[in-house]
C-alpha positions in Angstrom: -10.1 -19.2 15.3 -11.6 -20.8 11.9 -10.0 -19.5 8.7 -12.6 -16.8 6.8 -14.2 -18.8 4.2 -12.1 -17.6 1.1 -14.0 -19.3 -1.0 -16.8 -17.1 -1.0 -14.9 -14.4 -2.0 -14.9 -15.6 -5.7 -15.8 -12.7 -7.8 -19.1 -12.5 -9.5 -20.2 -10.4 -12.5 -21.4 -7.5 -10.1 -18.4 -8.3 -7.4 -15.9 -7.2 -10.5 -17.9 -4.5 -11.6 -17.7 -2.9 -8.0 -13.8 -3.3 -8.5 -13.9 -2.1 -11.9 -15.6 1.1 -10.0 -12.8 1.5 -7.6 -10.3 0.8 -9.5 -11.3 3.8 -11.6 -11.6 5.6 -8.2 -8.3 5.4 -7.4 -6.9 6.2 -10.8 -9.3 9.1 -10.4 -8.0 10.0 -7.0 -5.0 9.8 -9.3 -5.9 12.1 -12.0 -7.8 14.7 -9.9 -7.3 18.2 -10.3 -6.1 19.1 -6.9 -2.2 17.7 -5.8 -2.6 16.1 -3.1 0.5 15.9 -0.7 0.9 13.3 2.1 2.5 14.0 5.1 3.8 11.1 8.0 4.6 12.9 10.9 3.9 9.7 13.3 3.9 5.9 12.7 3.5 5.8 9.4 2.0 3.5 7.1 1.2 0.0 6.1 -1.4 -2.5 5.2 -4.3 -0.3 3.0 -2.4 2.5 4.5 0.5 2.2 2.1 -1.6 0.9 -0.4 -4.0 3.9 -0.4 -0.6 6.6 -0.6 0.1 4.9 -3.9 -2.9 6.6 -5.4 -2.0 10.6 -3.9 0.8 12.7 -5.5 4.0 13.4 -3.4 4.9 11.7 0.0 7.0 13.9 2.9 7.7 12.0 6.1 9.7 12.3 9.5 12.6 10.3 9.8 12.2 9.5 13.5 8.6 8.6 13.5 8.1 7.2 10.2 7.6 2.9 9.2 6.4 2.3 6.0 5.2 -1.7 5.1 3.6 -4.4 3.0 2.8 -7.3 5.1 0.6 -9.5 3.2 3.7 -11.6 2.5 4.0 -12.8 6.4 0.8 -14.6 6.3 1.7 -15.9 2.8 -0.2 -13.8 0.6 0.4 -11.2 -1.9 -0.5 -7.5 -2.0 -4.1 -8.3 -3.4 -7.0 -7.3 -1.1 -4.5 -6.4 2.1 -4.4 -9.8 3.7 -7.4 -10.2 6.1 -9.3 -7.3 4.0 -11.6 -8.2 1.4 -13.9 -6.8 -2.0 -13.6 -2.7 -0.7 -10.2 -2.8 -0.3 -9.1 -4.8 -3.3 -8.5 -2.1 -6.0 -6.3 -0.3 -4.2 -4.4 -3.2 -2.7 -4.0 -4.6 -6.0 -2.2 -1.5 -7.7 0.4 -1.3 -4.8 2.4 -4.3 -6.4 1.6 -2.5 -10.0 2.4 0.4 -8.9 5.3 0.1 -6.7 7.4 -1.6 -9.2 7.1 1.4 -11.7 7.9 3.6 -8.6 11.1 2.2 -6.7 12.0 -0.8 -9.7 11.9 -4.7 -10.1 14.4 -5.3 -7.7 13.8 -3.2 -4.8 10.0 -4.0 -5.2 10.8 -7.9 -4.9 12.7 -6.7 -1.8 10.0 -5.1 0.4 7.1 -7.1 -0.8 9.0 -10.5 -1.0 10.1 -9.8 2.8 7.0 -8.1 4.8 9.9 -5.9 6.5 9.6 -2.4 7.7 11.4 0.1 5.7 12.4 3.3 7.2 11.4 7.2 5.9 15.1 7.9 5.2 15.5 4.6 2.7 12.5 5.2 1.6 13.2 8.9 0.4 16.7 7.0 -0.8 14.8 4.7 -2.9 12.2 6.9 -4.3 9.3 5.6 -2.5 8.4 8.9 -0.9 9.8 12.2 -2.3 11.8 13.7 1.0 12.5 12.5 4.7 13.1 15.4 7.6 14.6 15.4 10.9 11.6 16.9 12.4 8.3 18.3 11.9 9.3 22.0 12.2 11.3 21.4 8.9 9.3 19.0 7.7 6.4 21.5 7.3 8.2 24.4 6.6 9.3 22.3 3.2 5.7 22.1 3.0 4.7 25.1 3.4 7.4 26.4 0.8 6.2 23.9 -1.5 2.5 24.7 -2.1 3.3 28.6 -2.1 5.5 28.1 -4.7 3.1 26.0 -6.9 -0.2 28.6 -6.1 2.2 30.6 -8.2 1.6 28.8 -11.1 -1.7 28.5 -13.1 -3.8 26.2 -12.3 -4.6 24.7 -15.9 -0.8 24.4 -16.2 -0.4 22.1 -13.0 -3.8 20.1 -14.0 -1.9 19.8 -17.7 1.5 18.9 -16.0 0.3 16.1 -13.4 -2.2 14.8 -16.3 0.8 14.3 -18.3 2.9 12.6 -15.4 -0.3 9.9 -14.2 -0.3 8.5 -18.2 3.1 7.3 -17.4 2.0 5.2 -14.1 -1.5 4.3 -14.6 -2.4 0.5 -14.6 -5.0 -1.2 -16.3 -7.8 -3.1 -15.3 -6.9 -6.1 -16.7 -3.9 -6.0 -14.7 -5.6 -5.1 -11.4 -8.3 -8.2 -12.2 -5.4 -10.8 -13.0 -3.7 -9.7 -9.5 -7.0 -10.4 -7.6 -7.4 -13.9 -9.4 -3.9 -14.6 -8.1 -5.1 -13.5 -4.6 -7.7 -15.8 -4.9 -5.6 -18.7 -6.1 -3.1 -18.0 -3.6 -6.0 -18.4 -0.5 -6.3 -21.8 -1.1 -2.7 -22.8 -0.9 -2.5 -25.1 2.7 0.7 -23.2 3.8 -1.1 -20.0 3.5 -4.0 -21.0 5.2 -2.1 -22.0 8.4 -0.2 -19.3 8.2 -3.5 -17.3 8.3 -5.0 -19.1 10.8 -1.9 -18.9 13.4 -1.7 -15.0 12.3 -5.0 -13.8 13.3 -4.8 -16.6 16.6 -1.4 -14.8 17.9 -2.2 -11.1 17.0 -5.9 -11.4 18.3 -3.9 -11.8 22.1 -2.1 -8.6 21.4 -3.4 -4.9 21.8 -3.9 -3.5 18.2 -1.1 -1.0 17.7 1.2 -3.7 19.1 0.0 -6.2 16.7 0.4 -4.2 14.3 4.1 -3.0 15.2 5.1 -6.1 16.0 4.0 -7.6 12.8 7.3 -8.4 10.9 8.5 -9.6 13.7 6.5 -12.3 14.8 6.0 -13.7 11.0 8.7 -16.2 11.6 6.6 -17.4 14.3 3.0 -18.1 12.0 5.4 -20.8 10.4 6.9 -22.4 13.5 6.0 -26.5 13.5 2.9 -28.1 15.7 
């Protein structure tokens, strides 16, 4: 399999405007009136996935079921347009590496993206990348359901006012977002990276999706190995 041709993915004038527009989508995703819960009951997340949980309000997960990840390191890439993704993806992508390091710190975000490894939902709740962890679903949705009641409570200016208040100290710029994608950019014509690429996508493509996919941290080691 032929490496994508990264450089045609060079941002014009209009490709950054269209980011500019969805980088404002996510920050309004972000700022929207609603609260918007997520809840992992199976699987989990990763790739866009994670990425696209960074722009949502609180994060509730099983503790059996639940993977959360940020691969794009294991093909030797950073979290700037998902990997193998490209221009539709790239806002959100970008602010998980932004946004992350406000969320769980410096340290424990050079941890997770540095190393493409899984992370579970009981270290993340630990960490402060998702708000709670639950044994099962039963009580998993029963703190759910306790949750919104209690908030329908409340008026609804006041919560709009509230999360307003709490998005100012998290939003990023897009300045920052655009000098991420640059990097992504740069970093697609590093030689390492494209091998790495190219033996990725030639070993996963073998596999059933979901097991690519699973699998994925695993077999990193292996997109390195020697001719």
């Amino acid at each position: 399999m032929e490496l994508p041709n990264y450089q045609s993915l060079k941002m014009t004038s209009t490709e950054k405007g269209a980011l500019k527009e969805l980088t404002d989508l996510v920050e309004k995703l972000r700022a929207d009136k609603e609260i918007k819960v997520v809840v992992f009951n199976r699987r989990g997340a990763w790739g866009v996935g994670a990425e696209f949980i960074s722009a949502l309000d609180m994060w509730f997960a099983t503790r059996t079921d639940t993977l959360i990840r940020q691969v794009d390191i294991t093909n030797g890439l950073i979290p700037s347009a998902g990997g193998t993704l490209f221009l539709e993806l790239l806002s959100i992508n970008q602010q998980l590496c932004l946004f992350l390091t406000k969320l769980i710190g410096r340290a424990r975000a050079m941890e997770y993206i540095l190393t493409g490894k899984d992370i579970t939902a009981f270290e993340a709740e630990r960490i402060g990348w998702i708000d709670k962890s639950f044994e099962t679903k039963a009580k998993l949705y029963s703190h759910i359901d306790r949750l919104t009641s209690r908030m329908r409570l409340f008026p609804f200016t006041a919560l709009q006012a509230a999360k307003k208040s709490i998005c100012l100290a998290s939003n990023t710029s897009f300045d920052d977002v655009y000098a991420e994608a640059t990097a992504f950019y740069k970093q697609t014509e590093d030689p390492d990276t494209k091998k790495a690429v190219v033996s990725s996508f030639n070993m996963l493509a073998t596999m059933p999706p979901l097991d690519a996919e699973l699998t994925l941290p695993d077999l990193a080691p292996r997109f390195y190995e020697q001719d």
